[in-house]
N, CA, C and O atoms as a Maestro MAE file, in Angstrom:
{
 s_m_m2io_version
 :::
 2.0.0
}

f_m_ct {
 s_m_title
 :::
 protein
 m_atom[332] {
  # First column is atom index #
  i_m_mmod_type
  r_m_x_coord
  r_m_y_coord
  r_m_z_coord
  i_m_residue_number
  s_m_chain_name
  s_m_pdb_residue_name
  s_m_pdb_atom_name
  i_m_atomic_number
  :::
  1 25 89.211 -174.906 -70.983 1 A "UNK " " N  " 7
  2 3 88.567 -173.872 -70.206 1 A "UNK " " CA " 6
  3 2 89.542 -172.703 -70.056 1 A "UNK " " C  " 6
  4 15 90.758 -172.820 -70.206 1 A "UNK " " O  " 8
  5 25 88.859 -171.472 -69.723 2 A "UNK " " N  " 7
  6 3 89.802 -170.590 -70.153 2 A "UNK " " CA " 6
  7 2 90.267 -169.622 -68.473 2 A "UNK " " C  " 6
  8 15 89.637 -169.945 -67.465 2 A "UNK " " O  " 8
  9 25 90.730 -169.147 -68.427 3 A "UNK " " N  " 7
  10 3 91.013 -168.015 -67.254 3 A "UNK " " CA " 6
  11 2 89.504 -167.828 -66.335 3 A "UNK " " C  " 6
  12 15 88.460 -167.526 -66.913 3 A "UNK " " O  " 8
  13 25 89.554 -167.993 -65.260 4 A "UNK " " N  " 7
  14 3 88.391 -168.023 -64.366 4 A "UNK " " CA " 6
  15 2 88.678 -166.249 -63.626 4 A "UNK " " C  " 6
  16 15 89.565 -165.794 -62.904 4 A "UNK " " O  " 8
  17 25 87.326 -165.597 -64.309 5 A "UNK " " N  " 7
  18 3 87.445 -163.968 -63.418 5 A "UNK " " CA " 6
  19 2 86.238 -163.645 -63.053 5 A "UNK " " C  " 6
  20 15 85.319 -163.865 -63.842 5 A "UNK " " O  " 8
  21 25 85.993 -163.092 -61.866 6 A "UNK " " N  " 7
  22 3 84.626 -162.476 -61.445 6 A "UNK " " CA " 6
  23 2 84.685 -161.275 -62.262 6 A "UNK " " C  " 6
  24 15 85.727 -160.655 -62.476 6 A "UNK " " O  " 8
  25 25 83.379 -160.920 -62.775 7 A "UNK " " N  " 7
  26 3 82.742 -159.876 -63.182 7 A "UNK " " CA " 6
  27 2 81.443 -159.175 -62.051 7 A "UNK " " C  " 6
  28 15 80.498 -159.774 -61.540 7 A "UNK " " O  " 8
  29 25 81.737 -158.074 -61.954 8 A "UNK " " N  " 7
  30 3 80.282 -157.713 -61.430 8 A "UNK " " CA " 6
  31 2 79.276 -157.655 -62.186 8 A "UNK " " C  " 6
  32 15 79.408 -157.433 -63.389 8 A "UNK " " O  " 8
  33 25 77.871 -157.878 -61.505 9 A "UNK " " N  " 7
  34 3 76.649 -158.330 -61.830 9 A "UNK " " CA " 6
  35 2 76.154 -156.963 -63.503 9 A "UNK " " C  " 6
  36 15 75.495 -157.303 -64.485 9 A "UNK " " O  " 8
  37 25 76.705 -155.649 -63.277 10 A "UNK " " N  " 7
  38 3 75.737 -155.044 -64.294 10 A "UNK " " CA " 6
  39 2 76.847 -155.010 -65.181 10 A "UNK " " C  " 6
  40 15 76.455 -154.418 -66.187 10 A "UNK " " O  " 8
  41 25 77.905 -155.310 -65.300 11 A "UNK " " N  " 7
  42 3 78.564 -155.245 -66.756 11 A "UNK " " CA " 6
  43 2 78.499 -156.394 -68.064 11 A "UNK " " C  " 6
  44 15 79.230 -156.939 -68.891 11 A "UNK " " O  " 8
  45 25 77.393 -156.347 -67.712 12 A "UNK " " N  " 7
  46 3 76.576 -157.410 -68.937 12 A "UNK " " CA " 6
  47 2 77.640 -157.561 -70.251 12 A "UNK " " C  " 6
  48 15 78.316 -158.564 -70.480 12 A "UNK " " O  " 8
  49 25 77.615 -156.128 -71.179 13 A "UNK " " N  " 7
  50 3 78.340 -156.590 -72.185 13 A "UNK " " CA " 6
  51 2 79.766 -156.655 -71.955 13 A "UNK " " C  " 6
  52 15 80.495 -156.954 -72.900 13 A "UNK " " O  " 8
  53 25 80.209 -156.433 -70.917 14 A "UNK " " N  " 7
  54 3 81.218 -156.883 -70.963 14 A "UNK " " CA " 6
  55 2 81.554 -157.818 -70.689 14 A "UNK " " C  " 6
  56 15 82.560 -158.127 -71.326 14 A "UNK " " O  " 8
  57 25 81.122 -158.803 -69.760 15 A "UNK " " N  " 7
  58 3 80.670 -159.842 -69.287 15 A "UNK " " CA " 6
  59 2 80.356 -161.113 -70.448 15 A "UNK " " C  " 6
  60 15 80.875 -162.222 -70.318 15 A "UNK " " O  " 8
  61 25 79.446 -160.775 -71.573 16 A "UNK " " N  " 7
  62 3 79.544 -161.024 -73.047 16 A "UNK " " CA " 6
  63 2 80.962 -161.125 -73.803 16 A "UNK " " C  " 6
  64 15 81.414 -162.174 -74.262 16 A "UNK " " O  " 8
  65 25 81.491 -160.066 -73.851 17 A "UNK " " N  " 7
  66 3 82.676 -159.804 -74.469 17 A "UNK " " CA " 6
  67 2 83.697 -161.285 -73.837 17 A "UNK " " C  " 6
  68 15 83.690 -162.402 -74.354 17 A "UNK " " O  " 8
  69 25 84.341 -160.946 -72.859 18 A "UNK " " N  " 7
  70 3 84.927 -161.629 -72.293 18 A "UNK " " CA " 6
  71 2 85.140 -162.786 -72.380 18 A "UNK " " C  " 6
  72 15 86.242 -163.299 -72.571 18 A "UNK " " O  " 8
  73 25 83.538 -163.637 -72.177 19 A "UNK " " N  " 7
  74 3 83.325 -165.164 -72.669 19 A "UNK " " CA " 6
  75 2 83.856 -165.358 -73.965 19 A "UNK " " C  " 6
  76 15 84.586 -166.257 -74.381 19 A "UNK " " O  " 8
  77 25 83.278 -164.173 -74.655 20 A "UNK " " N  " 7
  78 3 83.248 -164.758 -76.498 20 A "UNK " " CA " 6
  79 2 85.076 -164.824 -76.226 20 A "UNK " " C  " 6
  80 15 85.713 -165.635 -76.898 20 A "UNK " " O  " 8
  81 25 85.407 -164.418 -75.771 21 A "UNK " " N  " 7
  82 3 87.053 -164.077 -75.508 21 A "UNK " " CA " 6
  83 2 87.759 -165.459 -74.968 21 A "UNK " " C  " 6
  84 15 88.957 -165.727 -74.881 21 A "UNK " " O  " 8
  85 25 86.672 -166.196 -74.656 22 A "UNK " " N  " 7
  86 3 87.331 -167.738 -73.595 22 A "UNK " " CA " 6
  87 2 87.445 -167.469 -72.204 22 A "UNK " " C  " 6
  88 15 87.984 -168.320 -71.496 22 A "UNK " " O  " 8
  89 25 87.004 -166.377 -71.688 23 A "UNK " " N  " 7
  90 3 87.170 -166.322 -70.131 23 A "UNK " " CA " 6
  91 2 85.994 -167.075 -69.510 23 A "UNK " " C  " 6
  92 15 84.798 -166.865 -69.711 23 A "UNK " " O  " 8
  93 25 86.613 -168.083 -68.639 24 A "UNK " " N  " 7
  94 3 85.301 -168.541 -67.318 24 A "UNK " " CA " 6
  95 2 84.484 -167.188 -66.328 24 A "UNK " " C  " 6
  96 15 84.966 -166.530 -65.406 24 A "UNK " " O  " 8
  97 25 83.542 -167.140 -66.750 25 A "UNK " " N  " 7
  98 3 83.211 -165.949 -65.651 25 A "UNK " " CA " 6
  99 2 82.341 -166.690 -64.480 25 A "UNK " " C  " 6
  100 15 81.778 -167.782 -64.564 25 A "UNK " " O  " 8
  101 25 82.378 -165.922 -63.523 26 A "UNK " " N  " 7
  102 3 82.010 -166.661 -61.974 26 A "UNK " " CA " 6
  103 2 81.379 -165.403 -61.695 26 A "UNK " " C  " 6
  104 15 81.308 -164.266 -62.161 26 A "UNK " " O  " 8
  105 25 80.722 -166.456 -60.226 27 A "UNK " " N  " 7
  106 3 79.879 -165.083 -59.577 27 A "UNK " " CA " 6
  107 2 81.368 -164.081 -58.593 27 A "UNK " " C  " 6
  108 15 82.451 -164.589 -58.304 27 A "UNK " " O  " 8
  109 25 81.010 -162.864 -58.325 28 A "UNK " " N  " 7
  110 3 82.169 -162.263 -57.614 28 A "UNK " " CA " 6
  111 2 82.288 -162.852 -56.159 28 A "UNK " " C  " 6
  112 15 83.234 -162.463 -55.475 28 A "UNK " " O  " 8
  113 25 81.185 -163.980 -55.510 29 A "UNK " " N  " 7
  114 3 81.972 -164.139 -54.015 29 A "UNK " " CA " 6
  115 2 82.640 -166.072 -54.461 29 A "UNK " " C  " 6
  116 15 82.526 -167.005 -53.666 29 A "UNK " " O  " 8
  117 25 83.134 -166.166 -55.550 30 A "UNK " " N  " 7
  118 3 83.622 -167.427 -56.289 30 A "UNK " " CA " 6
  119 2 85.480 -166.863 -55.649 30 A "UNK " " C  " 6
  120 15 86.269 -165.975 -55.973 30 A "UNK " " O  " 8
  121 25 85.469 -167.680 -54.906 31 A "UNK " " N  " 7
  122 3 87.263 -167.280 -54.547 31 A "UNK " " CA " 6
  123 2 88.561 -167.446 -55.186 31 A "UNK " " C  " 6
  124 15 89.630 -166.840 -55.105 31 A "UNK " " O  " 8
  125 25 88.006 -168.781 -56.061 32 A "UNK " " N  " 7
  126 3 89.361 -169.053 -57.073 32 A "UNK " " CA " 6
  127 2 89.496 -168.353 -58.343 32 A "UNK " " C  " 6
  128 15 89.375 -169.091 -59.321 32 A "UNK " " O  " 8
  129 25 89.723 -167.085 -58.592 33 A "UNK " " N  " 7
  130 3 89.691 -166.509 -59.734 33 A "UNK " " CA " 6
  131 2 91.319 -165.780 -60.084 33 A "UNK " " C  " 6
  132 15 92.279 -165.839 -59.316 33 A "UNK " " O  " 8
  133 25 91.303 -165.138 -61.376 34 A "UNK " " N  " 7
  134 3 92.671 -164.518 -61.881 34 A "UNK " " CA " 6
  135 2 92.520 -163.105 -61.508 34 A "UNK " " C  " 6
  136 15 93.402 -162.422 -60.988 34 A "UNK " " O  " 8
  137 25 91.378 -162.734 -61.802 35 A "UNK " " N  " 7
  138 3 90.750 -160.952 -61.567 35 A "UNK " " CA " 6
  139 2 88.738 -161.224 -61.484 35 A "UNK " " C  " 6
  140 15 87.785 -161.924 -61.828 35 A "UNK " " O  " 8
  141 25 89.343 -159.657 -60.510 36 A "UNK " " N  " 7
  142 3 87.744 -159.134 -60.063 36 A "UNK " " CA " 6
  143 2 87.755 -158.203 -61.101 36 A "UNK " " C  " 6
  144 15 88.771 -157.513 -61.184 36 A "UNK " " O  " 8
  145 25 86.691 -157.985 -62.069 37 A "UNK " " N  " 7
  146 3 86.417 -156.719 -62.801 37 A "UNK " " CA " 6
  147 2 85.206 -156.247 -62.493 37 A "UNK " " C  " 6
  148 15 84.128 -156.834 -62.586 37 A "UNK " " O  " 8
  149 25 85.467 -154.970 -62.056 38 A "UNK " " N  " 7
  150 3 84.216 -153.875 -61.497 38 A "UNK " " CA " 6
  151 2 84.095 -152.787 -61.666 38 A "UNK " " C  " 6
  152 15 85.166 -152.237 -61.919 38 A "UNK " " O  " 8
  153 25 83.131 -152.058 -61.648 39 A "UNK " " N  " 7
  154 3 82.908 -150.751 -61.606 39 A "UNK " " CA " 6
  155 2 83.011 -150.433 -60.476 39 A "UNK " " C  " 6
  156 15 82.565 -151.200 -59.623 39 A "UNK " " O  " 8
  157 25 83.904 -148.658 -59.915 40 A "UNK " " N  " 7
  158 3 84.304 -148.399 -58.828 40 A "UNK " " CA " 6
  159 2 83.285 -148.117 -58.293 40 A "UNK " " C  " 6
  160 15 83.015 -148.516 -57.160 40 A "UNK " " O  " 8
  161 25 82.318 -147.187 -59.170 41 A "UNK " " N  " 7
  162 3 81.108 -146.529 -58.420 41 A "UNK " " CA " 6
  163 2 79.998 -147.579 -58.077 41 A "UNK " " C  " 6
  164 15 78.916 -147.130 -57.699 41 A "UNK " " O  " 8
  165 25 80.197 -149.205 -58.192 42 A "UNK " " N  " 7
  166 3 78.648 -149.802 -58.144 42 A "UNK " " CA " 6
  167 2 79.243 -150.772 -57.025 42 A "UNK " " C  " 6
  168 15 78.456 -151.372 -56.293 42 A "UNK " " O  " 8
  169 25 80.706 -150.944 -56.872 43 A "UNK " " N  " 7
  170 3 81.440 -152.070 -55.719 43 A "UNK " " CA " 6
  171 2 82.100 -151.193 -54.858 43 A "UNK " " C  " 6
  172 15 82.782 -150.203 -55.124 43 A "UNK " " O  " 8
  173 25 81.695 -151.871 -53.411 44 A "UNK " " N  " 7
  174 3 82.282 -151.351 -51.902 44 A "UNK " " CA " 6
  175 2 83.671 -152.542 -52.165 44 A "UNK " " C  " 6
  176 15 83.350 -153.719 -52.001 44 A "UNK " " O  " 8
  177 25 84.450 -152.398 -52.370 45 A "UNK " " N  " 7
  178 3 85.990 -153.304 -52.869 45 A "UNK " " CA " 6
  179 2 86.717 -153.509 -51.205 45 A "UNK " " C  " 6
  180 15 87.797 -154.062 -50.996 45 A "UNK " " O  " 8
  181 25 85.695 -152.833 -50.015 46 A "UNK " " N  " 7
  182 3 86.103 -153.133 -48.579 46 A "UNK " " CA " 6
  183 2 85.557 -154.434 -48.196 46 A "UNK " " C  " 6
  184 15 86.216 -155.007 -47.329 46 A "UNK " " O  " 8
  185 25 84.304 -155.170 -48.711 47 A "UNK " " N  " 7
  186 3 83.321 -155.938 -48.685 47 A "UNK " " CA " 6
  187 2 84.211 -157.224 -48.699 47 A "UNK " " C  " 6
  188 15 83.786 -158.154 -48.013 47 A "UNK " " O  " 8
  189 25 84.982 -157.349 -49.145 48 A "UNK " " N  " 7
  190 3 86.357 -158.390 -48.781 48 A "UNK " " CA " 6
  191 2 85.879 -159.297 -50.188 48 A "UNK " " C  " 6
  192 15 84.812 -159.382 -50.796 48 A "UNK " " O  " 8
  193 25 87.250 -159.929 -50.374 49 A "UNK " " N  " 7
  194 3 86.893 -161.139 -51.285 49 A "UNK " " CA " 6
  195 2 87.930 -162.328 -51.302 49 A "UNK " " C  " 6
  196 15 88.934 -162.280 -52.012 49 A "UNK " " O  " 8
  197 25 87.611 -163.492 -50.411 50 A "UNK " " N  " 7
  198 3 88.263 -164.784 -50.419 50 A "UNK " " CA " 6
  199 2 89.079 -165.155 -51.573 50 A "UNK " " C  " 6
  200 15 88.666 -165.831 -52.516 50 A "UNK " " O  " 8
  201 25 89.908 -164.820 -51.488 51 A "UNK " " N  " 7
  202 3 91.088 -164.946 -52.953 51 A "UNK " " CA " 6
  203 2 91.842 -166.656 -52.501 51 A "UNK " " C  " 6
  204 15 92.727 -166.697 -51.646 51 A "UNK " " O  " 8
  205 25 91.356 -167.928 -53.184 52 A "UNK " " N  " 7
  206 3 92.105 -168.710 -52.531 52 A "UNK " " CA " 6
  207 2 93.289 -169.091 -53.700 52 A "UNK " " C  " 6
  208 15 94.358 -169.450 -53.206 52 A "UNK " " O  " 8
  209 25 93.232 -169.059 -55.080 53 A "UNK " " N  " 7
  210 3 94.010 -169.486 -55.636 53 A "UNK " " CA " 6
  211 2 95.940 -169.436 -55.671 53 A "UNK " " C  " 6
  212 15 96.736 -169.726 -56.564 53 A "UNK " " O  " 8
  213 25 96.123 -168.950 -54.319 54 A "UNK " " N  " 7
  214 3 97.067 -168.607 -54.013 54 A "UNK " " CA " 6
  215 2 98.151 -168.003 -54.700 54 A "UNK " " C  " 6
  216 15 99.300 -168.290 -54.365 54 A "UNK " " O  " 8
  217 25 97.951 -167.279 -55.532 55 A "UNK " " N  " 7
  218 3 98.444 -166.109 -55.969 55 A "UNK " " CA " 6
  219 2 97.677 -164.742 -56.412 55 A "UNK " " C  " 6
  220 15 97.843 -163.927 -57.320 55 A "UNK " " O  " 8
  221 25 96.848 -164.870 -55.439 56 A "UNK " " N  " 7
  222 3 95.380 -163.485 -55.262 56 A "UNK " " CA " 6
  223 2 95.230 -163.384 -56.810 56 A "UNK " " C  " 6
  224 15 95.708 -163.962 -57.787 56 A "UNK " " O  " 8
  225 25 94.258 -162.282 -56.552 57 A "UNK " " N  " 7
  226 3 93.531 -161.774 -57.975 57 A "UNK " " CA " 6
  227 2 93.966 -160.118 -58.392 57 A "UNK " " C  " 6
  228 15 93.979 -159.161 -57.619 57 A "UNK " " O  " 8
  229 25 94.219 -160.123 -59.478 58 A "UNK " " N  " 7
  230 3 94.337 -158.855 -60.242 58 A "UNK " " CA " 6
  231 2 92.575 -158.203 -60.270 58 A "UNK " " C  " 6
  232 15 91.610 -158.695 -60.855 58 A "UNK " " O  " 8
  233 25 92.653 -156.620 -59.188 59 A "UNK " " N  " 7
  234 3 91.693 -156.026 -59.332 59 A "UNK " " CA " 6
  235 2 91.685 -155.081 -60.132 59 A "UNK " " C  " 6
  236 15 92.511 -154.173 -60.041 59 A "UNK " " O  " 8
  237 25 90.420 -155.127 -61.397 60 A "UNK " " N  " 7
  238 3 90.038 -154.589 -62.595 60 A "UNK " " CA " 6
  239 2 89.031 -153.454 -62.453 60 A "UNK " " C  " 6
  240 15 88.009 -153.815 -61.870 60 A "UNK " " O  " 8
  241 25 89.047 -152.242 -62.813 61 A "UNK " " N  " 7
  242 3 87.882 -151.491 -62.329 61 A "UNK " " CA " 6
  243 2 87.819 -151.270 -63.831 61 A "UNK " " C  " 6
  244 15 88.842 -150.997 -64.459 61 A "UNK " " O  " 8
  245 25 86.541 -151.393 -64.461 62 A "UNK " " N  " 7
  246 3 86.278 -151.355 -65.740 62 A "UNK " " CA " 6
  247 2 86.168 -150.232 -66.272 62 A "UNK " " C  " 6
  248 15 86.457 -150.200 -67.468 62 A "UNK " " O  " 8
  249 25 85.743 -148.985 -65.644 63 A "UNK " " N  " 7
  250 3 85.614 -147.712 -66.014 63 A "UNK " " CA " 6
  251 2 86.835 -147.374 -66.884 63 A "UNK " " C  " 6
  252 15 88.051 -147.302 -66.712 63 A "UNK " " O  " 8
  253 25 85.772 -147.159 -68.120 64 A "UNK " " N  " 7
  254 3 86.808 -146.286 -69.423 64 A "UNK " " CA " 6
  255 2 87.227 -147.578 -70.017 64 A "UNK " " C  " 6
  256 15 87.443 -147.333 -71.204 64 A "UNK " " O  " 8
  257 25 87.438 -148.766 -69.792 65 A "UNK " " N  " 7
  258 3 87.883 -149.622 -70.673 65 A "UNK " " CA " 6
  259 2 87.551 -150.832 -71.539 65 A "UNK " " C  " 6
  260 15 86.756 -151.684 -71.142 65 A "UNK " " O  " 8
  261 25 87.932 -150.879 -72.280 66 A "UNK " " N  " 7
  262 3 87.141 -152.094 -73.229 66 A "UNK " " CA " 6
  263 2 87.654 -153.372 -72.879 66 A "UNK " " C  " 6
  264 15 88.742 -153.436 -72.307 66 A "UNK " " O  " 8
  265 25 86.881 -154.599 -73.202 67 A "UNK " " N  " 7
  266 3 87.080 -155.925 -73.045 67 A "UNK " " CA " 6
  267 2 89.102 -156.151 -73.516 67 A "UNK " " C  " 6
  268 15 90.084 -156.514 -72.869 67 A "UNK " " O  " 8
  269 25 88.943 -155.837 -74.506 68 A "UNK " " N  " 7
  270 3 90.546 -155.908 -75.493 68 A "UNK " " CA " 6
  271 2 91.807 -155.007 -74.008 68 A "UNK " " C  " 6
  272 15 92.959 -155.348 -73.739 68 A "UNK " " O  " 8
  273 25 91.257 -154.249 -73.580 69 A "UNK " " N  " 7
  274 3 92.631 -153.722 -72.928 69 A "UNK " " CA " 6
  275 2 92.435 -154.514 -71.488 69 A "UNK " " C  " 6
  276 15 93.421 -154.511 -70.751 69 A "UNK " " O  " 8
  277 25 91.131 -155.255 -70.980 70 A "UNK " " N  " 7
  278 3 90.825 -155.819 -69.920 70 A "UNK " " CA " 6
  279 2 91.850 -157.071 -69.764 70 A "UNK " " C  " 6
  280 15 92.768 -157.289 -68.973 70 A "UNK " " O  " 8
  281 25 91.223 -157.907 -71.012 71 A "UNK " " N  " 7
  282 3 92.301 -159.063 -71.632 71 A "UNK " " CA " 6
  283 2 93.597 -158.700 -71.257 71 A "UNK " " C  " 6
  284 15 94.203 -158.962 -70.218 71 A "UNK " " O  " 8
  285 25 94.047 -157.870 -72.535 72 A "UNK " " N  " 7
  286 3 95.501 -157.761 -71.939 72 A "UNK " " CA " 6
  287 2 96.108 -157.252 -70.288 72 A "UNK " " C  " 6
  288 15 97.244 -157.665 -70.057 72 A "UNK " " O  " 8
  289 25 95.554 -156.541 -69.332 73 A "UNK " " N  " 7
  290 3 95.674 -156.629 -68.168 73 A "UNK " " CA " 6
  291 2 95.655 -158.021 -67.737 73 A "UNK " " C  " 6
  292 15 96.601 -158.543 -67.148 73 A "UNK " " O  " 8
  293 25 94.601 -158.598 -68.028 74 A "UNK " " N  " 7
  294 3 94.919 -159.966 -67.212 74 A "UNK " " CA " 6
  295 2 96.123 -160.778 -68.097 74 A "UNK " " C  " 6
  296 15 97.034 -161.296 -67.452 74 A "UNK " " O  " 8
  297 25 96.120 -160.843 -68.987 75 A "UNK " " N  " 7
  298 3 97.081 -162.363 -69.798 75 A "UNK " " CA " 6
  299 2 98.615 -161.603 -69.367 75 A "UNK " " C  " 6
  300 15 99.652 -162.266 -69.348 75 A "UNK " " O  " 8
  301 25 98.577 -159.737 -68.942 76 A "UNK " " N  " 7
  302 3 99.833 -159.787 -68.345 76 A "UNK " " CA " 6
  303 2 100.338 -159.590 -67.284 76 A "UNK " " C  " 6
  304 15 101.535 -159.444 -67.036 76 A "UNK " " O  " 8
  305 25 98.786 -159.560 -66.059 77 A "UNK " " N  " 7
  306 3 98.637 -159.527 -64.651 77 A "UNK " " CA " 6
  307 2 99.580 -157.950 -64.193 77 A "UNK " " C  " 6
  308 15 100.106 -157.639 -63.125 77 A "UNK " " O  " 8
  309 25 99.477 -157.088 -65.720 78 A "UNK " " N  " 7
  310 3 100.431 -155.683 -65.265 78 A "UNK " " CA " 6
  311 2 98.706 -154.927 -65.386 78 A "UNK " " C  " 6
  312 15 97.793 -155.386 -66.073 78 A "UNK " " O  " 8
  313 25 98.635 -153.600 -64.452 79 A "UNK " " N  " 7
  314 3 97.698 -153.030 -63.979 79 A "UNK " " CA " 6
  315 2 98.673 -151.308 -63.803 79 A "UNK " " C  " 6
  316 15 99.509 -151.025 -62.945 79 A "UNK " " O  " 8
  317 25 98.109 -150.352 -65.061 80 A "UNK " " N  " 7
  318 3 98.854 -148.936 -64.984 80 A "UNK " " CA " 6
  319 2 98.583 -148.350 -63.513 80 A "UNK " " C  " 6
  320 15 97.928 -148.763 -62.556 80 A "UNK " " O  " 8
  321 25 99.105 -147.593 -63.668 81 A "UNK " " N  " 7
  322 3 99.035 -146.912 -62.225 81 A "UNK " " CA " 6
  323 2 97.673 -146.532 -61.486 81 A "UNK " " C  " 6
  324 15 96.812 -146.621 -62.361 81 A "UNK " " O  " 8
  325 25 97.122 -146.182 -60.383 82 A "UNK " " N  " 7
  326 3 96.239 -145.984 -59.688 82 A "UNK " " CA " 6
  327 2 95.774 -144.350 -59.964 82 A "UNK " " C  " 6
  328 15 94.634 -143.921 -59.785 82 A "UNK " " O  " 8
  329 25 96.893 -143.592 -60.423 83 A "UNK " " N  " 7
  330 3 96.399 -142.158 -60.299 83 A "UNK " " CA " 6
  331 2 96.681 -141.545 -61.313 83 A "UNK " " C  " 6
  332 15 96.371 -140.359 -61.424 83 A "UNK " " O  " 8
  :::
 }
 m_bond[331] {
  # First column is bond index #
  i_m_from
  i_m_to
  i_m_order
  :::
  1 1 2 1
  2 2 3 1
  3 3 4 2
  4 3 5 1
  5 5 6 1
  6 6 7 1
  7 7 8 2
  8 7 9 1
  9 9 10 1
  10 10 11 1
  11 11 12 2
  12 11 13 1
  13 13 14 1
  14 14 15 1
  15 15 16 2
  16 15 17 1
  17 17 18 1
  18 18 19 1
  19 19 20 2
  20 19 21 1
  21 21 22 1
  22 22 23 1
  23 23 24 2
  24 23 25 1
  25 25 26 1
  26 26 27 1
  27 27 28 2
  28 27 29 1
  29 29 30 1
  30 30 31 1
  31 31 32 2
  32 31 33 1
  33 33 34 1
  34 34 35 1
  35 35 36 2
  36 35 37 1
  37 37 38 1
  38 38 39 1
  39 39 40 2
  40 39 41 1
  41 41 42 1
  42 42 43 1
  43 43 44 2
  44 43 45 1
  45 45 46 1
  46 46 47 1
  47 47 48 2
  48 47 49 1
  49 49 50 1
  50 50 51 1
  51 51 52 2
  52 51 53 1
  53 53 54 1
  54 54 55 1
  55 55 56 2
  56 55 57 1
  57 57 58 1
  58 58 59 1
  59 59 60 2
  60 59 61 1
  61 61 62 1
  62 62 63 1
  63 63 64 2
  64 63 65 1
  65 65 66 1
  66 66 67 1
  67 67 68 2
  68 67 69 1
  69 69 70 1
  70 70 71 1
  71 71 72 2
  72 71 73 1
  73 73 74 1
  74 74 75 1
  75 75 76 2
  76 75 77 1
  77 77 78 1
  78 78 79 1
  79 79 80 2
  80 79 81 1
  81 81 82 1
  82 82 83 1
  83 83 84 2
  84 83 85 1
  85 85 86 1
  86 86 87 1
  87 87 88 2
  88 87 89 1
  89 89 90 1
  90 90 91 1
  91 91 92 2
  92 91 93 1
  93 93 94 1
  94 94 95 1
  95 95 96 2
  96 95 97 1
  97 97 98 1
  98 98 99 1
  99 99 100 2
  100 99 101 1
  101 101 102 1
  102 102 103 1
  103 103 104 2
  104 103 105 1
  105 105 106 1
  106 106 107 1
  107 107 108 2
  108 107 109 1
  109 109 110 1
  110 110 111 1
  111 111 112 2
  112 111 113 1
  113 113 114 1
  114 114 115 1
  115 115 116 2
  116 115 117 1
  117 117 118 1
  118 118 119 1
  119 119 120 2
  120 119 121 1
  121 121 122 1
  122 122 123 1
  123 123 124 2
  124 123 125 1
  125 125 126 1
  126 126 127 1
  127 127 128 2
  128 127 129 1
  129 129 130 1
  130 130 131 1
  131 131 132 2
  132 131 133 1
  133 133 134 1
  134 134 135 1
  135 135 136 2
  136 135 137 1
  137 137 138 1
  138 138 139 1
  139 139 140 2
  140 139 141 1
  141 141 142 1
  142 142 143 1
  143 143 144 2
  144 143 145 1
  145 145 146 1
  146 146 147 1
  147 147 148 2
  148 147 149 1
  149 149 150 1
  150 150 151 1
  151 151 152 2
  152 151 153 1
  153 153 154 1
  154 154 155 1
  155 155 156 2
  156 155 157 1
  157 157 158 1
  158 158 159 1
  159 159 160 2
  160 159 161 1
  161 161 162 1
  162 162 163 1
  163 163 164 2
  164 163 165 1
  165 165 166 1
  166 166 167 1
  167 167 168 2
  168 167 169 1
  169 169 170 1
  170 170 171 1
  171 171 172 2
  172 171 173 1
  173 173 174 1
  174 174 175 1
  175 175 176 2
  176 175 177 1
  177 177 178 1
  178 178 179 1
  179 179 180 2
  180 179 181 1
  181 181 182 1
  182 182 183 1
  183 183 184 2
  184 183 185 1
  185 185 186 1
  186 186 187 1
  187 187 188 2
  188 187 189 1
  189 189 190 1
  190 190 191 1
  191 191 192 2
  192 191 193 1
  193 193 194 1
  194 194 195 1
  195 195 196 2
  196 195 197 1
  197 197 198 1
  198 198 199 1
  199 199 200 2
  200 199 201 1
  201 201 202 1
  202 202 203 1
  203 203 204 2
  204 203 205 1
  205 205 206 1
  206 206 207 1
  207 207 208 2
  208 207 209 1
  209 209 210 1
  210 210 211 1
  211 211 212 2
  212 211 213 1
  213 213 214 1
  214 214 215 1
  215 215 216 2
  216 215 217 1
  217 217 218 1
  218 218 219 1
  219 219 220 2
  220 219 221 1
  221 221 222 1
  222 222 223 1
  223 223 224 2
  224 223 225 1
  225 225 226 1
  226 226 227 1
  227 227 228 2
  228 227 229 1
  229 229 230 1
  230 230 231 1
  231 231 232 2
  232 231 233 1
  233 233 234 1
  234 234 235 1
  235 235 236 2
  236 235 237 1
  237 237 238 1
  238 238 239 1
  239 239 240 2
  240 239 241 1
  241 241 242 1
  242 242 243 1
  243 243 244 2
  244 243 245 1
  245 245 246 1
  246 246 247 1
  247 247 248 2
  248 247 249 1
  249 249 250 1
  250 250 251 1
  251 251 252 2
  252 251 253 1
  253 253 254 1
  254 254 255 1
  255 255 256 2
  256 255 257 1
  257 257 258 1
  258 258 259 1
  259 259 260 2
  260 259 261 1
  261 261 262 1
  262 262 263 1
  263 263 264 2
  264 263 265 1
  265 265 266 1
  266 266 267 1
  267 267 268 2
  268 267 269 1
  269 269 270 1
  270 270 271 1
  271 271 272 2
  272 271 273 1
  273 273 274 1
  274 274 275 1
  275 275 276 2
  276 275 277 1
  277 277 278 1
  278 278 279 1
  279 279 280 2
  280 279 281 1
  281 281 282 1
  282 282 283 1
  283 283 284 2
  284 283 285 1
  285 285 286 1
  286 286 287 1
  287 287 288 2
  288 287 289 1
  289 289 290 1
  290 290 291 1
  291 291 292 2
  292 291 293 1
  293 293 294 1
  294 294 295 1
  295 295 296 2
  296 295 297 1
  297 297 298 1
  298 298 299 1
  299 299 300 2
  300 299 301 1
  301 301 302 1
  302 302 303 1
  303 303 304 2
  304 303 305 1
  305 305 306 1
  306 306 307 1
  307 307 308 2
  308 307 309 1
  309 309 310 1
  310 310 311 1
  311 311 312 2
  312 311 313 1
  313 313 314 1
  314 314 315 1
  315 315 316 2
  316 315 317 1
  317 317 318 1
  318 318 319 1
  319 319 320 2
  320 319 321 1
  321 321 322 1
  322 322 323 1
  323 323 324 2
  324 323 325 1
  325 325 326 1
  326 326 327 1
  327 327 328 2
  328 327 329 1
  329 329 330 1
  330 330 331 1
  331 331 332 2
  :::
 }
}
């Protein structure tokens, strides 16, 4: 089984992508995950999210990026800058 990450509900193909990739995808209120991947404009990211795997989750905002640079964010839990 592969890396467990929430996806939000409308990023279908990416959501696609990902699996074919070996990722476990979960629903987003699933607490044990590696990363949340979302779109900024469709998730309130205040709405909280039970992170239990005790080393929280890498948050992914998908805008502008493809499955391939998503991957590598997670397999290196590094995330470019915010601005």
């Amino acid at each position: 089984m592969g890396k467990k990450i929430a996806i939000e509900e409308s990023l279908i193909d990416l959501k696609n992508e990902l699996e074919n990739m070996g990722y476990d995808i979960v629903d987003m209120d699933n607490g044990d995950v590696e990363a949340i991947v979302y779109m900024s404009a469709l998730v309130n990211m205040n709405m909280g999210f039970d992170i239990s795997n005790g080393k929280g989750a890498i948050l992914i905002n998908a805008h502008g990026r493809t499955a391939d640079e998503i991957d590598e964010i997670i397999r290196n839990r590094k995330y470019s800058s915010l601005f």
